[in-house]
PyMOL CGO cylinders between C-alpha atoms (Angstrom):
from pymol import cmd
from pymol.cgo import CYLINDER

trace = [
    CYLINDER, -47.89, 27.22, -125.52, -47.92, 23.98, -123.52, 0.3, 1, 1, 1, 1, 1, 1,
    CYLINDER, -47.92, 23.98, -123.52, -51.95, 22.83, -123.28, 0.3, 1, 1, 1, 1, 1, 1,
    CYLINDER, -51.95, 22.83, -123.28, -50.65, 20.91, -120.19, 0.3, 1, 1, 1, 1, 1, 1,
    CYLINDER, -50.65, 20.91, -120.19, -49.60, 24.14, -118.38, 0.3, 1, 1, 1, 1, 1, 1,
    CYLINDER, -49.60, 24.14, -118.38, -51.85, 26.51, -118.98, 0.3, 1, 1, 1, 1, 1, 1,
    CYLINDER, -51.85, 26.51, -118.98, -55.26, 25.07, -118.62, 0.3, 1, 1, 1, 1, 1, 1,
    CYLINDER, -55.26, 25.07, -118.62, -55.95, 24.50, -122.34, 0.3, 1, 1, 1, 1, 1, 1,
    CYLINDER, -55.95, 24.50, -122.34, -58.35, 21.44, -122.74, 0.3, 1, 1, 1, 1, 1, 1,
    CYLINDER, -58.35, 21.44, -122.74, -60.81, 21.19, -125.76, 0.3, 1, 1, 1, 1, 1, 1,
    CYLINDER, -60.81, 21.19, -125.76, -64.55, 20.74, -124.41, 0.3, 1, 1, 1, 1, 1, 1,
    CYLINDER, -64.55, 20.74, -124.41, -66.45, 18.80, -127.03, 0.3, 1, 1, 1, 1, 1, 1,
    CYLINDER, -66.45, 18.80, -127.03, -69.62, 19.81, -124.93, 0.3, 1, 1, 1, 1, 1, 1,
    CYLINDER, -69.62, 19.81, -124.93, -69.26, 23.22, -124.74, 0.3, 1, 1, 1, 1, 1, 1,
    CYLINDER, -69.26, 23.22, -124.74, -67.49, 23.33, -128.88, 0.3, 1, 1, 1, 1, 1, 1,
    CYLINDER, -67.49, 23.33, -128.88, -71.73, 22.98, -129.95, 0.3, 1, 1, 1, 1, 1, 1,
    CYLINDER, -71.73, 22.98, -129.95, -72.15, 26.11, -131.64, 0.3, 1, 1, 1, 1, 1, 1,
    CYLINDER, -72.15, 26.11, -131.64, -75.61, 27.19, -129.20, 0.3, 1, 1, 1, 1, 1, 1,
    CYLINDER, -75.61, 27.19, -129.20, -73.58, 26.26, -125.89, 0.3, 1, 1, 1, 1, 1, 1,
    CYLINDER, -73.58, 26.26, -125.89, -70.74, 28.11, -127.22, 0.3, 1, 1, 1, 1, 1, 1,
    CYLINDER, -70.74, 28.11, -127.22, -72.17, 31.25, -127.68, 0.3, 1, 1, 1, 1, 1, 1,
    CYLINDER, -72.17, 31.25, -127.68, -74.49, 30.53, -124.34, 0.3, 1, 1, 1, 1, 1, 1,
    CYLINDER, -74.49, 30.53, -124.34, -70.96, 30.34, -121.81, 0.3, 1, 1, 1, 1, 1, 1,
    CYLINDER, -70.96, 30.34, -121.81, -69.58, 33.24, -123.94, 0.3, 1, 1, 1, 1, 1, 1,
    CYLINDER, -69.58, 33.24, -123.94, -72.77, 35.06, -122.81, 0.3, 1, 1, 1, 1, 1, 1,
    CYLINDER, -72.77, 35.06, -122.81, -72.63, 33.90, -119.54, 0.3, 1, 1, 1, 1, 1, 1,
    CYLINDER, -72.63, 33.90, -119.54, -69.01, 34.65, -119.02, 0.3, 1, 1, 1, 1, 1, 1,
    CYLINDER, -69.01, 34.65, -119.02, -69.15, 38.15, -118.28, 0.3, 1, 1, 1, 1, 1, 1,
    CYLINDER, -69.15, 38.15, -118.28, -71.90, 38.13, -116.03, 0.3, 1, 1, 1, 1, 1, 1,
    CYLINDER, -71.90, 38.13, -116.03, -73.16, 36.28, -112.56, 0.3, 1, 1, 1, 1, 1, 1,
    CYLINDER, -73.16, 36.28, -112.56, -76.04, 35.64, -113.67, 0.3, 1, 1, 1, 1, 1, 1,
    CYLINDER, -76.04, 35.64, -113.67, -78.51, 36.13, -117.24, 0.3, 1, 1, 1, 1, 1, 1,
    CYLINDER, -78.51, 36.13, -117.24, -81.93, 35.24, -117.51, 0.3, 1, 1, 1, 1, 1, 1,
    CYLINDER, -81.93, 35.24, -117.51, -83.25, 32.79, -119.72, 0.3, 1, 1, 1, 1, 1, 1,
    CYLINDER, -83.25, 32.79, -119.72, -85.72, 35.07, -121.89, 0.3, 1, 1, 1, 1, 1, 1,
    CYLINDER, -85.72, 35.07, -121.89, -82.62, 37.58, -122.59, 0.3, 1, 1, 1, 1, 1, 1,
    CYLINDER, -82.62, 37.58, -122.59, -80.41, 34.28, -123.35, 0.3, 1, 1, 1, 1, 1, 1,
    CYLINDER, -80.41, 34.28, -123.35, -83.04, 33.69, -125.58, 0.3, 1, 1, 1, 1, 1, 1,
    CYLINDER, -83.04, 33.69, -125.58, -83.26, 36.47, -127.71, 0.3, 1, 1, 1, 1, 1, 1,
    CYLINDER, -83.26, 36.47, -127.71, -79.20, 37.09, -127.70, 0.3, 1, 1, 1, 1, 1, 1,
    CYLINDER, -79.20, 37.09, -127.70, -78.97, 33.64, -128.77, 0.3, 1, 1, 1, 1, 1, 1,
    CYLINDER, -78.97, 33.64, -128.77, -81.89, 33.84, -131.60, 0.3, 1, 1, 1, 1, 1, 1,
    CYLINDER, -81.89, 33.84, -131.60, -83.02, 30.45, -130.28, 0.3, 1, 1, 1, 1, 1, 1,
    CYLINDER, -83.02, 30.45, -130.28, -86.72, 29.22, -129.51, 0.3, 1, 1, 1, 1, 1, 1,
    CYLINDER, -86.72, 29.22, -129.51, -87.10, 28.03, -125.65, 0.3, 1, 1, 1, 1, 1, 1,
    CYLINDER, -87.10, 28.03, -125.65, -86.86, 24.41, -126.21, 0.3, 1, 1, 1, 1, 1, 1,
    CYLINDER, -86.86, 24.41, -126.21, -83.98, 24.74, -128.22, 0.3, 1, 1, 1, 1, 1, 1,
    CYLINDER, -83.98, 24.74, -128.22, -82.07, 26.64, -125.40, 0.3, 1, 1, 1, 1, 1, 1,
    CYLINDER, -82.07, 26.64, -125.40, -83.69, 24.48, -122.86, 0.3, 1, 1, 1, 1, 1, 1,
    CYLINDER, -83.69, 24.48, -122.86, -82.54, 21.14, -124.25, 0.3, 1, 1, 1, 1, 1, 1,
    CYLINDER, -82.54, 21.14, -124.25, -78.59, 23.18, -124.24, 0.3, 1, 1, 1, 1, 1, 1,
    CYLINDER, -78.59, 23.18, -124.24, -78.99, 24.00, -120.71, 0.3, 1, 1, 1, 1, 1, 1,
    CYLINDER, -78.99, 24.00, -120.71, -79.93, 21.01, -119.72, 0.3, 1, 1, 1, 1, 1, 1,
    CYLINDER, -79.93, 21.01, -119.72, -76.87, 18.99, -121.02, 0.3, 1, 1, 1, 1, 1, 1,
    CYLINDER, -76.87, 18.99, -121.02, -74.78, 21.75, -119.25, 0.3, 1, 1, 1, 1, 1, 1,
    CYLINDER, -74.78, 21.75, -119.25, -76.60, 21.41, -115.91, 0.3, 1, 1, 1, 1, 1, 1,
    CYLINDER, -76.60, 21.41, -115.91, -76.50, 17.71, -116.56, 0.3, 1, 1, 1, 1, 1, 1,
    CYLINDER, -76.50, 17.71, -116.56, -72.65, 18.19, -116.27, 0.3, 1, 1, 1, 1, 1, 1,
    CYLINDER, -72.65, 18.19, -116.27, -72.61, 20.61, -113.84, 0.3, 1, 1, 1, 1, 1, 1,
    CYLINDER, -72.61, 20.61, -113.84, -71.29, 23.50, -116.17, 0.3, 1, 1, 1, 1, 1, 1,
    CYLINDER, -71.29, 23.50, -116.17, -74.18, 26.37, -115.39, 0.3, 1, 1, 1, 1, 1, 1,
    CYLINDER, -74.18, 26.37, -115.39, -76.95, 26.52, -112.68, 0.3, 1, 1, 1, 1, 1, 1,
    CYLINDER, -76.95, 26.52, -112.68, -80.23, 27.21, -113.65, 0.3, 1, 1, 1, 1, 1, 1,
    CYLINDER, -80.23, 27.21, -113.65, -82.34, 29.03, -111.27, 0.3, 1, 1, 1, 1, 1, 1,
    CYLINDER, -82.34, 29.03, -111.27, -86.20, 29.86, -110.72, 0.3, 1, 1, 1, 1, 1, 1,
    CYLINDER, -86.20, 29.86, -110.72, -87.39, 32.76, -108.83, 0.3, 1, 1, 1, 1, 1, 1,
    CYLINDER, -87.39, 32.76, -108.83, -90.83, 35.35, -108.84, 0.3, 1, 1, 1, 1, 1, 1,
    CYLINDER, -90.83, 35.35, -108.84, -90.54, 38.80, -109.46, 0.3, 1, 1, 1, 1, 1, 1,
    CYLINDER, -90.54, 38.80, -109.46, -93.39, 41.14, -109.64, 0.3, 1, 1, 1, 1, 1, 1,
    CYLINDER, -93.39, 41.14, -109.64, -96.18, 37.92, -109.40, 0.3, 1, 1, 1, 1, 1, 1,
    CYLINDER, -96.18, 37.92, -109.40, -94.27, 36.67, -112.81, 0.3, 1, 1, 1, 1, 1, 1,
    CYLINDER, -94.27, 36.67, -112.81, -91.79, 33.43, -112.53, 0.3, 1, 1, 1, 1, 1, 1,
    CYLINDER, -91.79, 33.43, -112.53, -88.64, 34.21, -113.84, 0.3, 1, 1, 1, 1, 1, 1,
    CYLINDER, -88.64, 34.21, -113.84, -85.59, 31.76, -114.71, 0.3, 1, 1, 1, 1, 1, 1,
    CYLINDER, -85.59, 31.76, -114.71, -81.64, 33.08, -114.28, 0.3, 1, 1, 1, 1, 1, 1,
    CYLINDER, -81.64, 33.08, -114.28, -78.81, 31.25, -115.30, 0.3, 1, 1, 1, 1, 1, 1,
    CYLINDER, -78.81, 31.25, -115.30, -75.32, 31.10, -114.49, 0.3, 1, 1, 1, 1, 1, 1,
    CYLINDER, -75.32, 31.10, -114.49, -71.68, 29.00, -114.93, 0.3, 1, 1, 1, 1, 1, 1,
    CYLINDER, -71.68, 29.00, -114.93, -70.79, 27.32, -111.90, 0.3, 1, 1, 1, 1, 1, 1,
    CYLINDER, -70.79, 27.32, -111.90, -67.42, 27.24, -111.38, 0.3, 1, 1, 1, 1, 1, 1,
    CYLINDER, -67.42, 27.24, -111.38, -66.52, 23.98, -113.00, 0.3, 1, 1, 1, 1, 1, 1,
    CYLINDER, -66.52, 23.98, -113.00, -68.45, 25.52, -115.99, 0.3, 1, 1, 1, 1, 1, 1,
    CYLINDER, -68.45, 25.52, -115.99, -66.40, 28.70, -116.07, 0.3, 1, 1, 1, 1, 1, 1,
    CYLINDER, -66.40, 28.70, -116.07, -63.09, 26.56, -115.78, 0.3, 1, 1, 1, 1, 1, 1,
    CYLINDER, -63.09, 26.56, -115.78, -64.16, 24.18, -118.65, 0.3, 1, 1, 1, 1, 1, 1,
    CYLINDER, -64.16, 24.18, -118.65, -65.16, 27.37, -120.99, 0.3, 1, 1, 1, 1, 1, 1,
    CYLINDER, -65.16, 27.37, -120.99, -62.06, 29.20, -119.92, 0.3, 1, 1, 1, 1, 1, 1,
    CYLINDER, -62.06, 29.20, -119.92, -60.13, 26.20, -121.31, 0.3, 1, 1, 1, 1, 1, 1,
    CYLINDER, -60.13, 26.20, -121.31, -62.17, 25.68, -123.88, 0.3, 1, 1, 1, 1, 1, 1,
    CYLINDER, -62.17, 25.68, -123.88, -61.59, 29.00, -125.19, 0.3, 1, 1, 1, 1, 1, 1,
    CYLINDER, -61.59, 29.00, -125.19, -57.66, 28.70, -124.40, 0.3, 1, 1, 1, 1, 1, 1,
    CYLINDER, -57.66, 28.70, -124.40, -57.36, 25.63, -126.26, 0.3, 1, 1, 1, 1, 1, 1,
    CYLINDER, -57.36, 25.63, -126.26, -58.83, 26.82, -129.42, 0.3, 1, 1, 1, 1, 1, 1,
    CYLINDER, -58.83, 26.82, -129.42, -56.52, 29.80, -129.29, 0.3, 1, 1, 1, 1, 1, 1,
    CYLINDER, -56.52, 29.80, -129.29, -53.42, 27.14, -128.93, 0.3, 1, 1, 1, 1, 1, 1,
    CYLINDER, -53.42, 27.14, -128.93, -55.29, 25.46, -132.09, 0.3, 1, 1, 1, 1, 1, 1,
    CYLINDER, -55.29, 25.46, -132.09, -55.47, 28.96, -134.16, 0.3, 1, 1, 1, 1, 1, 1,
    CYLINDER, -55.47, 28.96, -134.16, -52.02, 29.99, -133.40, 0.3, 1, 1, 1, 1, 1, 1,
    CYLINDER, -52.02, 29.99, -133.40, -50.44, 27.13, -135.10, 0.3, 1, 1, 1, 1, 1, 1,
    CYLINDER, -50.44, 27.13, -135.10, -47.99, 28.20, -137.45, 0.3, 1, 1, 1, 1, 1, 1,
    CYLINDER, -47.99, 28.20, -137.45, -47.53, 31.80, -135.98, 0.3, 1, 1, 1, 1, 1, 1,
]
cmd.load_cgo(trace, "trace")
């Protein structure tokens, strides 16, 4: 499989183990709020704040704040950018696993 063809580009950013498993979680959906990232991820708040931060920083997931029922609430999702770069991400490490098939 030609990495040039078919989208297949290694993200260093998204490769951290946390912010893997954080655009694999986000993936699937439109949107996931942060307290259900949270507990899927087994991570404290500042530890999954400080990832979604360097992927807002690079424009990879939005991060928005809204009330419902009188509480604050905060949702996340991948942009589009994001959902390219974890698409290729995840291609590329397929084209690195099938070596040798």
């Amino acid at each position: 499989m030609n990495a040039a063809s078919d989208g297949a580009r290694f993200d260093d950013l998204i490769h951290a183990p946390i912010r893997l498993r954080l655009c694999a979680s986000l993936a699937p959906v439109q949107w996931a709020e942060f307290s259900h990232l949270r507990e899927v991820l087994g991570v404290t708040d500042s530890v999954l704040s400080k990832h979604l931060k360097q992927l807002t920083d690079t424009g990879y997931v939005q991060v928005e704040r809204f009330t419902k029922l009188g509480r604050s609430h905060v949702r996340v999702s991948l942009t589009s950018a994001g959902r390219r770069a974890y698409v290729g991400h995840v291609a590329a490490l397929r084209d690195i696993t099938a070596i040798g098939e």
